[in-house]
BALOBA-1460 file (C-alpha; in Angstrom, 3 decimals):
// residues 92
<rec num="1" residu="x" x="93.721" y="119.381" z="92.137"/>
<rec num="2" residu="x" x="91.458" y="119.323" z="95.491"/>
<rec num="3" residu="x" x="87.966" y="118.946" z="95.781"/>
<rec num="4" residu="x" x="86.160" y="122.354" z="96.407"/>
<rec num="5" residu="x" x="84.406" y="122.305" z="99.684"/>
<rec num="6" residu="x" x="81.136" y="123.889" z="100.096"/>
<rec num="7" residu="x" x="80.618" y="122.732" z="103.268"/>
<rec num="8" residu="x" x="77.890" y="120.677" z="105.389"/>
<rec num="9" residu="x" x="74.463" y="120.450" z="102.980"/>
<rec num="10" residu="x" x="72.261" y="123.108" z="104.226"/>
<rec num="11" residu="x" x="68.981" y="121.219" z="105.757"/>
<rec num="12" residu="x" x="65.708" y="121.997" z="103.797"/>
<rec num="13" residu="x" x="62.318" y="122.392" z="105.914"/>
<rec num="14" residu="x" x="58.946" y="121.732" z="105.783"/>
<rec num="15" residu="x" x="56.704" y="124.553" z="107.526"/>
<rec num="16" residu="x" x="53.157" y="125.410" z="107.939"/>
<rec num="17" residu="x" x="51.723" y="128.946" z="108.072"/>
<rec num="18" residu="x" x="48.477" y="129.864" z="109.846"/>
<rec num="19" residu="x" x="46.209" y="132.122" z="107.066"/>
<rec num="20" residu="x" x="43.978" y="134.716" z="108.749"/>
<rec num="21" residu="x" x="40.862" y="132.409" z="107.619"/>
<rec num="22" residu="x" x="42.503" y="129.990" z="109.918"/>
<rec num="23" residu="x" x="43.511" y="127.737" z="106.565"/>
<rec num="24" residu="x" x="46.600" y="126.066" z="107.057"/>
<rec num="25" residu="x" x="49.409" y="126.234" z="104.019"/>
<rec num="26" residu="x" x="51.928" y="123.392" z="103.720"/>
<rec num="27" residu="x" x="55.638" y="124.277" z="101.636"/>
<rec num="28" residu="x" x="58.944" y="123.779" z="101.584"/>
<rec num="29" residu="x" x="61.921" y="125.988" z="102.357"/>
<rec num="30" residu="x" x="65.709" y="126.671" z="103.395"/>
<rec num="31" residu="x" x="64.369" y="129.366" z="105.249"/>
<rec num="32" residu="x" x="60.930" y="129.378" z="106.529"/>
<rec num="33" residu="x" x="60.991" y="132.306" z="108.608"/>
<rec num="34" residu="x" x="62.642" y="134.598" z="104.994"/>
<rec num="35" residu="x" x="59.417" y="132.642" z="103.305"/>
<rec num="36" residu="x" x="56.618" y="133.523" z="105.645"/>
<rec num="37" residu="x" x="57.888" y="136.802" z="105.112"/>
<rec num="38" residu="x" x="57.343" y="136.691" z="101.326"/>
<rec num="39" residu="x" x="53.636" y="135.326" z="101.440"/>
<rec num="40" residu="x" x="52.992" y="137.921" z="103.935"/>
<rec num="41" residu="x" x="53.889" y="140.342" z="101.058"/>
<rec num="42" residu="x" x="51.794" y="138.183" z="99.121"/>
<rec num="43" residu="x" x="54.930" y="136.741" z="97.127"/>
<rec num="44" residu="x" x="55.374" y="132.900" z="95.914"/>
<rec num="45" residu="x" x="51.744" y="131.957" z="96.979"/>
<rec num="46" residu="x" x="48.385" y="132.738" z="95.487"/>
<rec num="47" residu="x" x="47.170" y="130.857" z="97.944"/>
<rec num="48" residu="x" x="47.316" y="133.715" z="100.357"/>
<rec num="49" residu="x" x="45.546" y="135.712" z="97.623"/>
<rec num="50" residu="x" x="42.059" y="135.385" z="99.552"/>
<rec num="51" residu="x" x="43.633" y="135.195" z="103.162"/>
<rec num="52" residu="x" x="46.917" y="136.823" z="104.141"/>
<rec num="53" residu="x" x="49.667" y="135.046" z="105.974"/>
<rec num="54" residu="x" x="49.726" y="135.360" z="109.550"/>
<rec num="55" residu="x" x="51.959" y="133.139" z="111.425"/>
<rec num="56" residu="x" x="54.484" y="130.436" z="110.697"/>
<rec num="57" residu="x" x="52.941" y="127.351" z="112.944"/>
<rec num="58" residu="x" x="55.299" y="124.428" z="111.872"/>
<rec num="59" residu="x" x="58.565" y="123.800" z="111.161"/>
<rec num="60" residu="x" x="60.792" y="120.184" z="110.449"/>
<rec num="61" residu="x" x="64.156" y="120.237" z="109.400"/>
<rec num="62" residu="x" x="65.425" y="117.510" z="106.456"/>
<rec num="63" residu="x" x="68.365" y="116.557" z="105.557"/>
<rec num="64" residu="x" x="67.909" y="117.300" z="102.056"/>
<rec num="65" residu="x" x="65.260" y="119.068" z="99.607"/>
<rec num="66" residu="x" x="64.072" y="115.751" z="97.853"/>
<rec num="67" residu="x" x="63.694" y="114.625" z="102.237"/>
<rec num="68" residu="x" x="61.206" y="117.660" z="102.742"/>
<rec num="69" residu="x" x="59.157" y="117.009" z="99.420"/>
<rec num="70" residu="x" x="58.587" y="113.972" z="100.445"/>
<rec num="71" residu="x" x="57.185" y="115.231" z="103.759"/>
<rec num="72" residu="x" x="55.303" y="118.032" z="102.683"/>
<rec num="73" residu="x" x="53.310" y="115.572" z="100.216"/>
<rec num="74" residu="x" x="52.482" y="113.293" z="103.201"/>
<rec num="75" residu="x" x="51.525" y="116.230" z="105.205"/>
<rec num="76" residu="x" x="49.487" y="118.081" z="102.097"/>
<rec num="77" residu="x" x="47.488" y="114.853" z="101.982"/>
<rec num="78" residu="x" x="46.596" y="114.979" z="105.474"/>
<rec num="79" residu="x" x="42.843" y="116.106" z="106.495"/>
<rec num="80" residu="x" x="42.981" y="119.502" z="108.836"/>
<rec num="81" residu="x" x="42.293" y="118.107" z="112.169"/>
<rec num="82" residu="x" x="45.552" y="115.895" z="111.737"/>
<rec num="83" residu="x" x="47.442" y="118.803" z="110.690"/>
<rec num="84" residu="x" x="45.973" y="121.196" z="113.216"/>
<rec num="85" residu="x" x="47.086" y="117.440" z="115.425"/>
<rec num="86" residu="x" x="50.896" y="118.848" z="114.151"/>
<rec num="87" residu="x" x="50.587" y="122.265" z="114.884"/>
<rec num="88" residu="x" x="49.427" y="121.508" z="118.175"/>
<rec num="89" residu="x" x="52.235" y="119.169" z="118.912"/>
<rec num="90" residu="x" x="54.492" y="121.729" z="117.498"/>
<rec num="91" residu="x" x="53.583" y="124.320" z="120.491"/>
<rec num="92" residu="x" x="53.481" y="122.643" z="123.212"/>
């Protein structure tokens, strides 16, 4: 009996979104754009309880989910100017 293919492994990304206090929010996602969407209707984040979501700064594709924890943790432990460093990077 054959193997069921599912295809290519979908890539998993780490994103950070701009709150209207100018905070920065790090997560993971297989679809950042579908997830700022969510925290902009104040869904899977209470850390957009105090500041809504504005604008999805960031974005890095991984290979895998367990790839883009790994990343966001690095970038979570970052201090803001390196991560504003990112987002800056990012745009240009």
């Amino acid at each position: 009996m054959p193997e069921p293919f599912f295809g290519p492994p979908r890539p998993w990304f780490v994103y950070l979104v701009r709150a209207e206090n100018g905070a920065l929010y790090c997560g993971i996602s297989d679809n950042p754009v579908r997830r700022l969407k969510a925290h902009q209707r104040g869904q899977g984040a209470r850390f957009f309880a105090s500041s809504r979501a504005v604008a999805l700064v960031y974005v890095e594709a991984w290979g895998s989910k367990g790839e883009a924890l790994r990343h966001e943790r690095m970038i979570k432990a970052l201090r803001k100017p390196a991560k504003e460093a990112l987002v800056a990077a990012y745009q240009d």
